[in-house]
C-alpha positions as CSV (number, residue, x, y, z in Angstrom):
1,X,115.0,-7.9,-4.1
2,X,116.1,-11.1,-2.2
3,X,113.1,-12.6,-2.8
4,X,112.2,-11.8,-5.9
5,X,115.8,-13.6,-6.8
6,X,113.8,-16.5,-5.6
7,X,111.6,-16.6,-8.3
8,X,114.2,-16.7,-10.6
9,X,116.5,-19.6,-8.5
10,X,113.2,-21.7,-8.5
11,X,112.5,-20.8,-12.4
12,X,116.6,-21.3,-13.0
13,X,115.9,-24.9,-10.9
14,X,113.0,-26.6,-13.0
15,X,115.0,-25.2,-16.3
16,X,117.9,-27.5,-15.6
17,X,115.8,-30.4,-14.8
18,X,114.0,-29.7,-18.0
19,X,117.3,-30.0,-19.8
20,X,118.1,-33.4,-18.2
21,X,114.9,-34.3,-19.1
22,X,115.0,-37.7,-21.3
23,X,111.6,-37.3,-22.7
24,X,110.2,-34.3,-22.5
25,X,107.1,-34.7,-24.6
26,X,106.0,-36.7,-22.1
27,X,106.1,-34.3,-18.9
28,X,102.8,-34.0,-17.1
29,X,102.2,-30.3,-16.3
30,X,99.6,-31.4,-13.9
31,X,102.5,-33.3,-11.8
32,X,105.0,-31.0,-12.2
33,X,102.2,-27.7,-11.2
34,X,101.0,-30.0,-8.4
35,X,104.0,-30.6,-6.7
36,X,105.4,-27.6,-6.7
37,X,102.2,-25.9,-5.6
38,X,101.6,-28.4,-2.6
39,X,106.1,-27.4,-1.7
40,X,104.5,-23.6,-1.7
41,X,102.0,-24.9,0.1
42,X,103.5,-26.4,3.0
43,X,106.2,-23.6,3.2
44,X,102.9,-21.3,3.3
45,X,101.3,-22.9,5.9
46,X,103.8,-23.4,8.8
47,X,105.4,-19.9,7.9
48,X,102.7,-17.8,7.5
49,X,99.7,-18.7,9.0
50,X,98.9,-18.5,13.0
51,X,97.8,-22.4,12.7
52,X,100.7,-23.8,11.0
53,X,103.1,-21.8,13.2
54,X,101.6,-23.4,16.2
55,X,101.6,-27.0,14.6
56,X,105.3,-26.4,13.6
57,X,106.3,-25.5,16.7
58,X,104.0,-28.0,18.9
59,X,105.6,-30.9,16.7
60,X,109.2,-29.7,17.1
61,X,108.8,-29.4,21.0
62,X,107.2,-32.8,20.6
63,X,110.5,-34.2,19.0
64,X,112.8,-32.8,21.1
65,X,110.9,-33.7,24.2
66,X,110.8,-37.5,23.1
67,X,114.5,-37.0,22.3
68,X,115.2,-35.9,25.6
69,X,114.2,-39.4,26.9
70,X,117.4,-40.7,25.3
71,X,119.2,-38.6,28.1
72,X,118.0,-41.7,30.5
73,X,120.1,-44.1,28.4
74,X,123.1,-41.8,27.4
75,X,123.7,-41.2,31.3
76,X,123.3,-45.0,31.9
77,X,126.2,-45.5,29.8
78,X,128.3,-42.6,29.7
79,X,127.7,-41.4,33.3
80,X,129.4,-37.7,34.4
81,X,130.0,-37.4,30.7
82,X,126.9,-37.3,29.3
83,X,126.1,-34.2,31.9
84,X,129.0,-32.5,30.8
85,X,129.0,-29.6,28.7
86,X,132.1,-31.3,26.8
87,X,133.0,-29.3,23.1
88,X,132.3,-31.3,20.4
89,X,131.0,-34.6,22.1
90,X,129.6,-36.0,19.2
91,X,129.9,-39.7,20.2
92,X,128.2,-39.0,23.4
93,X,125.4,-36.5,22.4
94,X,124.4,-37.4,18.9
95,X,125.0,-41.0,18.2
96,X,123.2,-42.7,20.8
97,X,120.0,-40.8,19.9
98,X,120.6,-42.4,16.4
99,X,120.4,-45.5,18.4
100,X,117.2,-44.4,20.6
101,X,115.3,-43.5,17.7
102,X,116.2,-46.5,15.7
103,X,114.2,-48.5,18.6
104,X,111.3,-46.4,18.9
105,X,110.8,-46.2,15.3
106,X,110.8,-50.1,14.9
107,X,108.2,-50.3,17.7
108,X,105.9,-48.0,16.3
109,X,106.0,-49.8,12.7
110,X,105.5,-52.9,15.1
111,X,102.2,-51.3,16.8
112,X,101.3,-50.5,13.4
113,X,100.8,-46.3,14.2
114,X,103.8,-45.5,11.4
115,X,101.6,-47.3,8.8
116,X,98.8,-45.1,9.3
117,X,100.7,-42.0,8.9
118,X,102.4,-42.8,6.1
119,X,98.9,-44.6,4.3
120,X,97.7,-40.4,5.1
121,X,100.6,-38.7,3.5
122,X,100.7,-41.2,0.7
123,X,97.0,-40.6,0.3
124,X,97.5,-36.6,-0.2
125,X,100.5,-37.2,-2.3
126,X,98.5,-39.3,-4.5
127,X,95.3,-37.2,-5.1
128,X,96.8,-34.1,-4.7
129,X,99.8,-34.1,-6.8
130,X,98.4,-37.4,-9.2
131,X,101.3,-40.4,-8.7
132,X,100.4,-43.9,-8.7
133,X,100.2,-45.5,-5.4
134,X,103.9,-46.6,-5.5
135,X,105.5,-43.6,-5.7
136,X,103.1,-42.0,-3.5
137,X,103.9,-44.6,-0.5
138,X,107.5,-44.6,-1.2
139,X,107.7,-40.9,-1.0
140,X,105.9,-41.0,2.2
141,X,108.1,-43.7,3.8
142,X,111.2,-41.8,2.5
143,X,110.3,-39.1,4.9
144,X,110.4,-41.5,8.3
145,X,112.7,-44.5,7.3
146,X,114.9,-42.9,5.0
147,X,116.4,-44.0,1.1
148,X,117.3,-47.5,2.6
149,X,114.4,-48.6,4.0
150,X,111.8,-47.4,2.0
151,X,111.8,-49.5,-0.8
152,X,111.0,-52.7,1.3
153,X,107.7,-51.5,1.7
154,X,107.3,-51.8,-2.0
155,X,109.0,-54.6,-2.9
156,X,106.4,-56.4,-4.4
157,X,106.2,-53.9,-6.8
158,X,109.4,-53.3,-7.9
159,X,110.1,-56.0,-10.5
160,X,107.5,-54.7,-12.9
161,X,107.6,-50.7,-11.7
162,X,108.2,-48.2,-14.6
163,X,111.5,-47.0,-15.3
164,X,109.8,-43.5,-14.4
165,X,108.8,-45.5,-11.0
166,X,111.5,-46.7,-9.8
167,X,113.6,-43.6,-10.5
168,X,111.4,-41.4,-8.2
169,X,111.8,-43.9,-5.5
170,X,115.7,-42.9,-6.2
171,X,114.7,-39.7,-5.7
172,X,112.4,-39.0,-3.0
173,X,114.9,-41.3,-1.2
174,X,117.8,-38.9,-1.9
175,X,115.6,-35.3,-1.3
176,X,114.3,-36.7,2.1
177,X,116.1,-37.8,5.1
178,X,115.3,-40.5,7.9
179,X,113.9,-39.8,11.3
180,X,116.7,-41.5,12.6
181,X,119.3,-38.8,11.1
182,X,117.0,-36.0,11.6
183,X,117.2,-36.8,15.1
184,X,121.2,-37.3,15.1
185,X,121.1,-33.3,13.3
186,X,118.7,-32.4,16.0
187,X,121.0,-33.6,18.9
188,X,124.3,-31.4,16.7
189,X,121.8,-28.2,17.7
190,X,120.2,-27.7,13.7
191,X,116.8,-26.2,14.2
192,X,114.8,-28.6,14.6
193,X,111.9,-26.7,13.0
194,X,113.3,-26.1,9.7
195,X,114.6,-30.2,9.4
196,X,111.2,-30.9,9.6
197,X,109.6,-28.7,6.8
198,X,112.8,-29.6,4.5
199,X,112.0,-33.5,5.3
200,X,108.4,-32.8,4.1
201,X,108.5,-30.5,1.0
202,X,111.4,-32.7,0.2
203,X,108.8,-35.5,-0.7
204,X,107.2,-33.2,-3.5
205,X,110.2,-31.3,-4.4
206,X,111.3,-35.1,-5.2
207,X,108.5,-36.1,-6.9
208,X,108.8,-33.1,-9.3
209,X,111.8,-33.5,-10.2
210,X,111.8,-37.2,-10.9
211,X,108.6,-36.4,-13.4
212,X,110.3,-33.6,-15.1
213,X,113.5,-35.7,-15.6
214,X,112.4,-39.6,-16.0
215,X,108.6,-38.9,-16.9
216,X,106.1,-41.7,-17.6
217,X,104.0,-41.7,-20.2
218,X,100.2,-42.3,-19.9
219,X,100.3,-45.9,-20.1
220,X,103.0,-46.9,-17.6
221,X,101.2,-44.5,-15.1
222,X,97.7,-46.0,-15.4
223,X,99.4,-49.7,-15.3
224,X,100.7,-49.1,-11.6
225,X,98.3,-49.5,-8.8
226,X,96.9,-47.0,-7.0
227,X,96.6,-48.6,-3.8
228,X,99.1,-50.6,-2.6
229,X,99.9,-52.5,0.5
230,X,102.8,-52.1,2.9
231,X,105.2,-54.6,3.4
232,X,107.0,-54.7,7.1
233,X,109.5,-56.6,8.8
234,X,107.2,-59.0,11.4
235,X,108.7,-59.1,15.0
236,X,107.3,-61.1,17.8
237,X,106.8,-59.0,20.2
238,X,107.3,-55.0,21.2
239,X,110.6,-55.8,23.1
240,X,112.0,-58.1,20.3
241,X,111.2,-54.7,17.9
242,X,113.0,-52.6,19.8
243,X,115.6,-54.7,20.2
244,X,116.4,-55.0,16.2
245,X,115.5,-51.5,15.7
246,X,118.6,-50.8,18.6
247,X,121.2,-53.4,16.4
248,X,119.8,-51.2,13.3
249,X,120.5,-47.9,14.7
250,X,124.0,-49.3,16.4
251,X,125.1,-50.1,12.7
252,X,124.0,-46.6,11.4
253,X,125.3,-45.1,14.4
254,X,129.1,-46.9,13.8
255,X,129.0,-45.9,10.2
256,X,128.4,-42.3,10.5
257,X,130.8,-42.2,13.0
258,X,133.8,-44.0,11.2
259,X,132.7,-41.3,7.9
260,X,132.7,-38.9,10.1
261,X,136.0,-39.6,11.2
262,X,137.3,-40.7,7.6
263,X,136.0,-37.6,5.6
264,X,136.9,-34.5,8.1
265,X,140.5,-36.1,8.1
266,X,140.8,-36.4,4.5
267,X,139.4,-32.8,3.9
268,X,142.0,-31.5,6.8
269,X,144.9,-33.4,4.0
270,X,143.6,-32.3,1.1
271,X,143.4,-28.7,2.6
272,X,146.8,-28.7,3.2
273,X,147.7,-29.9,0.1
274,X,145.4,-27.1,-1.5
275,X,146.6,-24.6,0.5
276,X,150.4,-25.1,0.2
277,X,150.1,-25.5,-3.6
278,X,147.8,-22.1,-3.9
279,X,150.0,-20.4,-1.5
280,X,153.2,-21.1,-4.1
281,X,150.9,-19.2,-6.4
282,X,150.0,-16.3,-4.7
283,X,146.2,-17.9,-3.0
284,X,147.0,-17.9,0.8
285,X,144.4,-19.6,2.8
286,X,142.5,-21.0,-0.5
287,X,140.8,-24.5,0.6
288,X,138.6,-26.9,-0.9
289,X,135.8,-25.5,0.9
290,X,136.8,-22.2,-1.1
291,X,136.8,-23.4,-4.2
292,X,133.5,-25.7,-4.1
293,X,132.0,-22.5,-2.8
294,X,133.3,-20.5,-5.3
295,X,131.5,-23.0,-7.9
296,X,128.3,-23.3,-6.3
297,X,127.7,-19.4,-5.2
298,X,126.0,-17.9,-7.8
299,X,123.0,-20.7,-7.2
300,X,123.1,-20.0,-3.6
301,X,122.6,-16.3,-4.3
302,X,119.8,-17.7,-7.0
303,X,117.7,-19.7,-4.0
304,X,118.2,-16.3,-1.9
305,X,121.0,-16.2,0.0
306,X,123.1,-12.8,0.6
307,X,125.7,-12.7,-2.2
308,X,128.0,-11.9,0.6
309,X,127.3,-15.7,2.1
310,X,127.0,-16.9,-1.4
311,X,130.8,-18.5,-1.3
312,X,130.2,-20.0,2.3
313,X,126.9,-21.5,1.3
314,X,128.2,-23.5,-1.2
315,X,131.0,-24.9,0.6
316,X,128.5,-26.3,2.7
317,X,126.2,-27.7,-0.3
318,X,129.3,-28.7,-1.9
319,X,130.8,-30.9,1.3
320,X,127.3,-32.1,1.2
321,X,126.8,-33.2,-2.4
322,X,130.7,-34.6,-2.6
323,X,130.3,-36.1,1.1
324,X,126.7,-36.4,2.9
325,X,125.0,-34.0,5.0
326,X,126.4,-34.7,8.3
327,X,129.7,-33.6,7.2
328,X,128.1,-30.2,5.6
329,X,126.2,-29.7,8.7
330,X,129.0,-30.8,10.8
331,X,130.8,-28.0,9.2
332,X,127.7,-25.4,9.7
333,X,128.0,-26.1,12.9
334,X,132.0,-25.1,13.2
335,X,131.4,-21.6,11.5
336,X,129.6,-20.3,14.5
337,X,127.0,-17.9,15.5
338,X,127.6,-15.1,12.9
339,X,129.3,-16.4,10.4
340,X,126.3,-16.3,8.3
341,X,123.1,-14.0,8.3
342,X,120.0,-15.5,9.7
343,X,118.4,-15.9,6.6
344,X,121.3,-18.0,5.0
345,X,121.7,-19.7,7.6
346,X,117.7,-20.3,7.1
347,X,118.1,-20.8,3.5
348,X,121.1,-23.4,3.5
349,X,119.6,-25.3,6.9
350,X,116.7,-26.0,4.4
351,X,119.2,-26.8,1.3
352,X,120.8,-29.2,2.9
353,X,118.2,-31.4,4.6
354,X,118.7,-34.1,1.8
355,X,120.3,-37.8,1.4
356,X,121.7,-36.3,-2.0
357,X,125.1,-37.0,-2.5
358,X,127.5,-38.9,-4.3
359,X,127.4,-42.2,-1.6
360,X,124.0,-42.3,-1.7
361,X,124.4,-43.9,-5.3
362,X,125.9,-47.2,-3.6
363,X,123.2,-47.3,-1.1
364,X,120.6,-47.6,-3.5
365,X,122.3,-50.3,-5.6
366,X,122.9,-51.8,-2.6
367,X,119.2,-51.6,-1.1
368,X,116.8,-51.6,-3.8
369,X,119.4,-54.0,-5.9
370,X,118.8,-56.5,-3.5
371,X,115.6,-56.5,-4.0
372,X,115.6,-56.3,-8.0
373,X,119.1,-57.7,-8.9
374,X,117.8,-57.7,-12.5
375,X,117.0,-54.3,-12.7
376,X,120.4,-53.2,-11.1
377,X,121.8,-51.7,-14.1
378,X,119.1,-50.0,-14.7
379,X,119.4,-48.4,-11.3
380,X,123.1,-47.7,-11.7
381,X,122.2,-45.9,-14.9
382,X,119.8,-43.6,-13.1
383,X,122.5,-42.7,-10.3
384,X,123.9,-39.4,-11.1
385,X,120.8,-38.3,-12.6
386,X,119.3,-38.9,-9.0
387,X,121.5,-36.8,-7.5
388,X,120.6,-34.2,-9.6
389,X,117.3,-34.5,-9.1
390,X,117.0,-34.2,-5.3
391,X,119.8,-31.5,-5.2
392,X,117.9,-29.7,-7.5
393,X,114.6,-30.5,-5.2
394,X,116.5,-29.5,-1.7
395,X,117.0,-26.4,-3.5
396,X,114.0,-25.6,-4.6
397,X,112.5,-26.3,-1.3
398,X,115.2,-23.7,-0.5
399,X,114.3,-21.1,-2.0
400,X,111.0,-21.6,-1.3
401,X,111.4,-20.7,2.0
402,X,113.2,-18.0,1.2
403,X,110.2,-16.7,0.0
404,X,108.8,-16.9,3.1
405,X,111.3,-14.9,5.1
């Protein structure tokens, strides 16, 4: 029954992107059917056949055994601490792999190996689901580099993009997430596994709804190239790579922490202002998380999830859509072994692998704005409608995997 709810949640999902839809006689069935058959696809593939269980689990050993190497580094600085079993050691455990992979990530674009993957994936995004070869490289870079970087790679292109264009590269930005925080989730103790498949259905699940919401018509599509080169930061040597990719990943690694820090004490205030007001009338114990949960529960029970983890599923979208991930993972992480069945705890690992959230909005104006100051407006026009598309995209990818269970 679970999963036939699925099919519904998924149906439930394009339907509300079809209602935000700004020109809908314009929607390529061929895109939209595409995309969503190469999210099934994937989900298929690493789920339920004997190969793509084996590749899924080869590559997530692989990751966490290059992670491991940031151990040497952590212990350098942190000595006896970064041994320790200490609770909660975020700064310690989590933060300087954000740091580590930062480094290893500009040395690889530097040898040139990231470019060839992403040339790959941008090559089967292209053909298979039928973008132009901006969106299709920008959706592939979204998966490594994140919402940030990503659009460097095409910023030749962005002056004259579509409208349609540039709003997928808001959104594949927003429904993927960067190896660099993947890792940083990985060191928190999310299942590896799972991050990886949401990062990668998340470029299709973007790509649909970006079509179905902002689509292009037939002449902006055929006046984009399909092939289209990469643009990356040049760097001397290896060592002087990983040394900017390090001051990179310090930077993200400071601001996480200081949100961190910000957000979890604000939501401990407002808590207790929620709580002693709904305790005057009658609601002891009601929080935020409650009443976000409350809100988003019946589409957690549409994607799959148990109704009775319905309420605690959304809390955790909702800290993630109103915050960023981290926090809603963060807060995953502080419910315990238990708290949820496996299979929403499946279900909402998957929902909320995503850079879609409110903040995200200002990182975009102040990334890709940089590079198109004149088209700024435009962007900041397309915000919100971003962040519905790529929720609506984590979810899908959601319940999609739901399927699989």
């Amino acid at each position: 029954m679970e999963k036939m709810i699925g099919f519904v949640g998924i149906a439930v999902l394009i339907g509300i992107g079809y209602l935000f839809s700004n020109n809908r006689k314009h929607i390529s069935l061929r895109i939209i059917g595409s995309a969503l058959a190469l999210q099934f696809a994937i989900a298929l593939f690493v789920f339920k056949t004997g190969v793509g269980e084996s590749a899924l689990h080869a590559a997530t050993r692989g990751i966490e055994h290059v992670l491991e190497y940031s151990n040497a580094g952590i212990a350098f600085i942190f000595g006896d601490w970064a041994t320790q079993n200490i609770p909660l050691n975020f700064a310690i455990r989590v933060l300087p792999v954000i740091i580590f992979v930062g480094a290893l990530m500009s040395v690889l674009f530097h040898l040139g190996i990231m470019q060839i993957i992403m040339r790959v994936l941008g090559f089967v995004l292209r053909r298979v689901i039928g973008v132009n070869g901006v969106e299709s490289l920008s959706a592939s870079m979204n998966v490594f580099v994140g919402q940030d970087s990503a659009p460097f790679a095409v910023r030749p292109y962005l002056k004259d993009a579509s409208s349609s264009t540039l709003f997928l590269i808001m959104v594949t930005g927003m429904a993927t997430i960067a190896g660099s925080i993947l890792a940083g989730l990985i060191g928190m103790g999310i299942g590896a596994q799972y991050l990886i498949v949401a990062s990668f259905m998340g470029a299709p699940g973007g790509i649909l709804m970006a079509k179905l919401i902002i689509p292009a018509d037939k002449d902006e599509q055929d006046a984009t190239p399909s092939a289209v080169k990469i643009e990356t930061t040049k760097h001397a040597n290896v060592i002087e790579a990983a040394a900017v990719g390090a001051a990179e990943g310090v930077q993200l690694a400071i601001i996480i922490g200081a949100t961190l820090i910000a957000y979890i004490s604000l939501i401990a205030m407002l808590n207790g202002i929620v709580g002693g007001v709904g305790g005057i009338f009658g609601f002891e114990g009601l929080t935020m998380q409650t009443i976000v949960g409350t809100i988003f529960s019946p589409i957690m029970f549409l994607i799959g999830i148990p109704w009775a983890d319905a309420v605690t599923a959304g809390a955790l979208f909702g800290d993630k859509v109103i915050v960023n991930e981290f926090i809603a993972y963060s807060s995953f992480i502080e419910l315990g072994e238990g708290a949820m069945s496996d299979r929403a705890s499946t279900i909402i690992t998957i929902a909320l692998c995503g850079f879609a959230n409110f903040s995200s909005i200002a990182i975009v104006l102040g990334g890709v704005g940089t590079l198109v100051p004149e088209r700024r407006a435009e962007l900041a026009s397309f915000g919100l409608r971003a962040v519905l598309a790529a929720s609506l995209a984590n979810l899908i990818s959601a319940a999609i995997v739901g399927l699989m269970l």
